[in-house]
N, C-alpha and C positions, 0 to 999 in steps of 0.2 A: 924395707919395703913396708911400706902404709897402706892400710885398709878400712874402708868405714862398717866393715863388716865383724859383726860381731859374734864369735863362735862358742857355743858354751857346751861342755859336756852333758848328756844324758842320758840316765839310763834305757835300756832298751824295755824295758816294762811298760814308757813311754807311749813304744809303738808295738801294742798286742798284736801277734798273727795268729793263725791257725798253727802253722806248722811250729813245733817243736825245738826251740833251739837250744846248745848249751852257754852255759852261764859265762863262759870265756871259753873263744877257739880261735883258732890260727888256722892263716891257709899253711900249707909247710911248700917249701921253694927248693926242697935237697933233691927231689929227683931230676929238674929241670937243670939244675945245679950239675950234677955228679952227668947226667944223658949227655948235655950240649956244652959242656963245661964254657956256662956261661955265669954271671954274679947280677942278682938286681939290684938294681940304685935303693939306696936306703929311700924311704916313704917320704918321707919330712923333706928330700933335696928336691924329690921329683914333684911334689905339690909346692914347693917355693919356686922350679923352676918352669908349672903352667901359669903358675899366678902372672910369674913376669912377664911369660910371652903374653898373657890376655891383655896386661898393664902396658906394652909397649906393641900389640895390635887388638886395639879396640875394633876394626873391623872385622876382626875372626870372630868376636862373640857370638855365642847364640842367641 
C-alpha cells in the first residue's frame, strides 16, 4: 500500500498542554479482555486495514 503522506515521529513536548501527562502510558485492554472475553486487533492491522478501505472508497472520505 502507497501513500504520499508522509508520517514522522514527535515528540509530545511538541504539543504543550495544560494538563499533566506522563512520559510513556498505555491504555491497558485486560479488563475488557478477561469481562467479554474478547481480543483487539493489533493497532498496525487496523490502521492498514482504514487506510484501504479510504484507498478503495474515496467517497467515504471526510
Amino acid at each position: 500500500m502507497e501513500s504520499k503522506c508522509n508520517v514522522s515521529p514527535c515528540d509530545s513536548s511538541a504539543f504543550p498542554t495544560v494538563a499533566k501527562r506522563p512520559a510513556y502510558s498505555l491504555l491497558s485492554n485486560e479488563k475488557i479482555i478477561k469481562d467479554f472475553n474478547v481480543e483487539s486487533p493489533n493497532w498496525e492491522s487496523s490502521v492498514k486495514s482504514v487506510v484501504k478501505y479510504f484507498i478503495e472508497n474515496p467517497e467515504k472520505r471526510v
